[in-house]
C-alpha positions in Angstrom: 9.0 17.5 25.5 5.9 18.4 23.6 6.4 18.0 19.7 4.8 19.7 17.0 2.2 17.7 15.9 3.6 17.9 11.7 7.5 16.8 13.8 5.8 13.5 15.6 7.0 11.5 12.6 10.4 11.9 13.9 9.4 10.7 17.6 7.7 8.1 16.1 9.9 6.3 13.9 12.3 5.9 17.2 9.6 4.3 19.6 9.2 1.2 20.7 6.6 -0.4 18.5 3.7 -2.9 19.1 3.8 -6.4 18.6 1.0 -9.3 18.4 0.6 -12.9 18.1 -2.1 -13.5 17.0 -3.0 -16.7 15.2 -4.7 -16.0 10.9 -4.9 -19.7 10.9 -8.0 -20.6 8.2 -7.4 -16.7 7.2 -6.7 -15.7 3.4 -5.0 -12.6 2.8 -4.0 -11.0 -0.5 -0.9 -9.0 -0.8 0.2 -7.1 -4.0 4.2 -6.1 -4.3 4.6 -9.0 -2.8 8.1 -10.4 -4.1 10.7 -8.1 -2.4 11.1 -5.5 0.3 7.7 -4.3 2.6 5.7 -7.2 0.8 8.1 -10.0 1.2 8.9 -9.3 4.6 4.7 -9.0 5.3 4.6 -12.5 3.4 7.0 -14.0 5.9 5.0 -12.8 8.8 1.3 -13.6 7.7 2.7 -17.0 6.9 4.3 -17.6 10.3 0.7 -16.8 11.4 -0.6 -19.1 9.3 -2.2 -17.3 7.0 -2.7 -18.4 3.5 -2.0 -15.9 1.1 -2.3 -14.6 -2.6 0.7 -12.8 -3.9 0.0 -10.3 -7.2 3.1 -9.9 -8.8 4.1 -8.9 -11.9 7.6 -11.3 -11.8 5.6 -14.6 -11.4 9.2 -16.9 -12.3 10.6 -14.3 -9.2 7.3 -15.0 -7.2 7.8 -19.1 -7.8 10.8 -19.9 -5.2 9.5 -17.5 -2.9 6.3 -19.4 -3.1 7.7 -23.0 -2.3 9.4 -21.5 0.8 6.5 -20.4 2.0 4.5 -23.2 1.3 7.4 -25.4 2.9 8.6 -23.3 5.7 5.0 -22.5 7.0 2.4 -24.9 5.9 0.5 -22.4 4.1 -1.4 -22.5 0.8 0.3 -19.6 -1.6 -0.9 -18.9 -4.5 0.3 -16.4 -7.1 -1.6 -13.7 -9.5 -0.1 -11.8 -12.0 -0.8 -7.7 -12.7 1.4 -5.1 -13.9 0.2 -1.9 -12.0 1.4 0.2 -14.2 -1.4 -0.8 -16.5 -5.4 -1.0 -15.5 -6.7 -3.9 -17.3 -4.0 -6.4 -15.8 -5.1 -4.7 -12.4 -8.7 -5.9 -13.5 -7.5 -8.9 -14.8 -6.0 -10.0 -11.9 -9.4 -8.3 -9.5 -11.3 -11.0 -11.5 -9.3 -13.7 -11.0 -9.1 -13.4 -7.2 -13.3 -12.5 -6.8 -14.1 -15.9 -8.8 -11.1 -18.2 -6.9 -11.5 -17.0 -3.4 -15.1 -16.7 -1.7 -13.5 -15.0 1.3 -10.7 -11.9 1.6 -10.0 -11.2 4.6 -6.8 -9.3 4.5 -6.1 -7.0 1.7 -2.7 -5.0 1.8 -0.8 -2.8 -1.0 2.5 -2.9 -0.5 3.2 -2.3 -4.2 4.8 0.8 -5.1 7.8 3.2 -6.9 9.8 6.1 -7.2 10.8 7.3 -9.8 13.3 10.6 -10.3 12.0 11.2 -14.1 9.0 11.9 -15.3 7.4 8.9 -17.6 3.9 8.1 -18.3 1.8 5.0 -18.8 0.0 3.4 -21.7 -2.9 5.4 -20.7 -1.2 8.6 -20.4 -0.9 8.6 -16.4 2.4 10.3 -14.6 4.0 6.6 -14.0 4.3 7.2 -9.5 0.1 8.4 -9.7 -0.9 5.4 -11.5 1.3 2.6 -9.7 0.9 4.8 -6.0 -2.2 5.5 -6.1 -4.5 4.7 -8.8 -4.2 1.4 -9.6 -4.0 0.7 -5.6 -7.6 2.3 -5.5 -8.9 0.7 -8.4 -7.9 -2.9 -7.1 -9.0 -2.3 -3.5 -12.8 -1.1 -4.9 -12.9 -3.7 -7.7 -12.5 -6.5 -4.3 -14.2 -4.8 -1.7 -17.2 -6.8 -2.0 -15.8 -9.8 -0.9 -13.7 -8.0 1.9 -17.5 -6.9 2.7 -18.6 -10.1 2.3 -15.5 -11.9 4.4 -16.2 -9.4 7.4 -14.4 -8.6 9.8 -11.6 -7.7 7.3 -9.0 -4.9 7.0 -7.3 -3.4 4.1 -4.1 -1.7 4.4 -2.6 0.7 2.1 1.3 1.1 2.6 2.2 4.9 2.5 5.0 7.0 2.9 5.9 9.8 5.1 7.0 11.2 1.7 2.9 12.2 1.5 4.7 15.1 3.4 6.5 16.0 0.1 3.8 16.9 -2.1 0.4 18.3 -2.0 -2.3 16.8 -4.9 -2.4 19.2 -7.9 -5.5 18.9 -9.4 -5.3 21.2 -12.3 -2.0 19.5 -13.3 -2.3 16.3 -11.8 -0.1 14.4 -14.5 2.9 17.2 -14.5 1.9 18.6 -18.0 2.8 22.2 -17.1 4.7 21.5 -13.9 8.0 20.9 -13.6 8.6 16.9 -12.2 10.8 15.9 -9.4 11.1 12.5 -7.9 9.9 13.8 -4.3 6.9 15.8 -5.7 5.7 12.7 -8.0 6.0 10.5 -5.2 5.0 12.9 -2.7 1.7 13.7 -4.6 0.8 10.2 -5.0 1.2 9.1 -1.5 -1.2 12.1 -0.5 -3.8 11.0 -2.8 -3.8 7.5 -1.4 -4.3 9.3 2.0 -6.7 11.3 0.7 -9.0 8.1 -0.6 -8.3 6.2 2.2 -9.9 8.9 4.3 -13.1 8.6 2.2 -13.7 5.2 2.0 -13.4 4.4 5.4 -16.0 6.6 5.5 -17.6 4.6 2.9 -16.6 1.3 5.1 -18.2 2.4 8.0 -20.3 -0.1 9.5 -19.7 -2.8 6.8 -17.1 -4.6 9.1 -13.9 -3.9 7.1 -11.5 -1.4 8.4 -8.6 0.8 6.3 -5.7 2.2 7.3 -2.7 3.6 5.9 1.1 3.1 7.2 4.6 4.0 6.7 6.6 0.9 6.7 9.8 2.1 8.4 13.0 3.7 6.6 14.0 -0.1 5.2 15.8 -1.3 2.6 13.6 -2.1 -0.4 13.8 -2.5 -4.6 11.5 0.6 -4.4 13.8 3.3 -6.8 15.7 0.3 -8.8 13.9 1.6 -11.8 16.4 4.5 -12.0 19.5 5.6 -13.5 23.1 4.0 -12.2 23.7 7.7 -10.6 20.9 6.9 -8.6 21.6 2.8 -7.8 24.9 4.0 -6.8 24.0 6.1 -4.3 21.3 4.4 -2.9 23.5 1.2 -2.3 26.6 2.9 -0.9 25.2 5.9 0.6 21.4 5.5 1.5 20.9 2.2 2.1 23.9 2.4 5.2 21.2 4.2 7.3 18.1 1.9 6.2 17.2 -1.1 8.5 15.7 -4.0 7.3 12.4 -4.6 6.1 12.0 -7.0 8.9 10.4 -4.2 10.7 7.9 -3.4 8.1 6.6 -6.9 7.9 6.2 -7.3 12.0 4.3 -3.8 11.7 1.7 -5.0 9.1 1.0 -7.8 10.4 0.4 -6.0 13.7 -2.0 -3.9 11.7 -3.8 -6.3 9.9 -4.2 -9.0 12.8 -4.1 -7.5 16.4 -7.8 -7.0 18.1 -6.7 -3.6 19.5 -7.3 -2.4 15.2 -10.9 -4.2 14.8 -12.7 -1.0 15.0 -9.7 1.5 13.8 -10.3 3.0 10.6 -9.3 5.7 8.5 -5.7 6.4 10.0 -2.0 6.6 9.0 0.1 4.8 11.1 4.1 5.0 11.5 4.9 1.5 11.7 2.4 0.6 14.5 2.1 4.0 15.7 -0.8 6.3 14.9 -0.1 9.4 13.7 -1.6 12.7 12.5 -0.3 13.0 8.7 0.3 16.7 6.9 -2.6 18.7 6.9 -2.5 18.7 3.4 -3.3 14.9 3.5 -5.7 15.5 5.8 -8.4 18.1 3.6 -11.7 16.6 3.5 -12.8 18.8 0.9 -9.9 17.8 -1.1 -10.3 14.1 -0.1 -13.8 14.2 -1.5 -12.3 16.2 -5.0 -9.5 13.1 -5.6 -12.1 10.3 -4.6 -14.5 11.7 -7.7 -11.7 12.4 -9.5 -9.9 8.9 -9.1 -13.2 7.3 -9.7 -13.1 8.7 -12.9 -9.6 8.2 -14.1 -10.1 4.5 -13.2 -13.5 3.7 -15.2 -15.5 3.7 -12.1 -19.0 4.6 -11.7 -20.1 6.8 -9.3 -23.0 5.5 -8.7 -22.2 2.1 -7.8 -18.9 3.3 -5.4 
């Protein structure tokens, strides 16, 4: 049976999915969300590898214990750096700290993320999902992509959704001023515009020895959606999470991702679990891609000029 290529993601999600050994030994990776769900279980698997790590948190007393597991468990060096995303400068903040303390990146992923079924906005006035999804995920992977550059080969993963599928990007009402706000379009709209930037700076990568890639870590059980109401906890713990499998998964597919050889010269994809897969077209407008690169650029402080 031939699917339709906007049904794969069902196919997908069912196959059997790729596994590596490969050794990070000497290897420092840096992994933001990293004290629960898709980030923990990545944590766990980088370690095993032995790859020494840098977890950005916003919980460091939550991000301790987890640290002298790891340290113990694996023989690992963990360290931990602080940074609300829901808030730039602490993104900064914690870009600076990691360019001055670690000469060589050579494994960035974002796992950090939410979903959120009201609309709220941030200190600087940014639909809450588009700054924690997307922009502050862009404005930390720029602010260190000179020492990825500099730590080449190195790879950067963004973790996505199929939810992209959701939500197109609304530029003329990107912050749901005149739009009515649903969970899945927030969310939706944020994981596009992720795809959408990822799009462009592997074009902007290209040839600098650092690869990007986007994935969808599996329907798993995460604390992504915790923020919400008790309508919502209630039904996600004994209704949802019954048909969720455990994040195990996610962590065995990133670490596929960010270590096997078969990826050294794949960039610019979206990837369910370890499969690659053609997203919505919507997510896949390079016109549009260019419009929300500029446009996130901006939002963040960037210049243009030195992007």
């Amino acid at each position: 049976m031939r699917w339709p290529e906007e049904l794969n993601f069902m196919k997908n999600s069912k196959a059997v999915q790729k596994e590596t050994s490969v050794s990070l030994e000497g290897k420092w990776a840096v992994v933001s969300g990293a004290t629960s769900g898709v980030g923990l279980a990545t944590l766990h698997e980088l370690a095993k590898a032995k790859c020494n790590l840098v977890m950005v948190c916003r919980n460091v007393e939550k991000a301790k214990p987890i640290q002298a597991q790891l340290q113990t468990s694996f023989g690992v060096k963990v360290d931990i750096v602080k940074a609300n995303f829901e808030v730039l400068f602490e993104v900064k903040d914690a870009a600076d700290v990691i360019i001055k303390t670690y000469p060589n990146i050579h494994i960035l992923i974002n796992s950090v993320g939410i979903h959120s079924t009201k609309k709220y906005y941030t200190k600087e006035h940014y639909e809450l999902c588009l700054m924690v999804n997307h922009l502050s995920v862009f404005y930390f992977t720029k602010l260190l992509l000179p020492t990825l550059k500099i730590s080449a080969p190195a790879r950067i993963l963004q973790v996505n959704s199929e939810g992209h599928r959701f939500s197109k990007v609304h530029l003329k009402d990107l912050h749901f001023k005149r739009r009515i706000y649903t969970g899945l379009k927030g969310y939706g709209q944020s994981k596009t515009a992720q795809l959408l930037t990822v799009l462009e700076l592997a074009d902007e990568l290209k040839d600098s020895g650092v690869t990007i890639n986007a994935v969808h870590p599996g329907a798993v059980k995460t604390a992504i959606g915790s923020n919400n109401g008790p309508l919502y906890r209630f039904f996600f713990k004994h209704v949802t999470s019954k048909f969720l499998k455990d994040p195990v998964i996610s962590g065995k597919a990133l670490y596929y991702l960010a270590a096997d050889p078969e990826l050294d010269q794949v960039s610019g994809r979206f990837f369910n679990l370890t499969i690659d897969e053609i997203p919505a077209k919507h997510a896949r407008d390079r016109v549009m891609s260019k419009l929300v690169y500029d446009l996130s650029l901006d939002l963040v402080g960037l210049s243009h000029e030195n992007s």
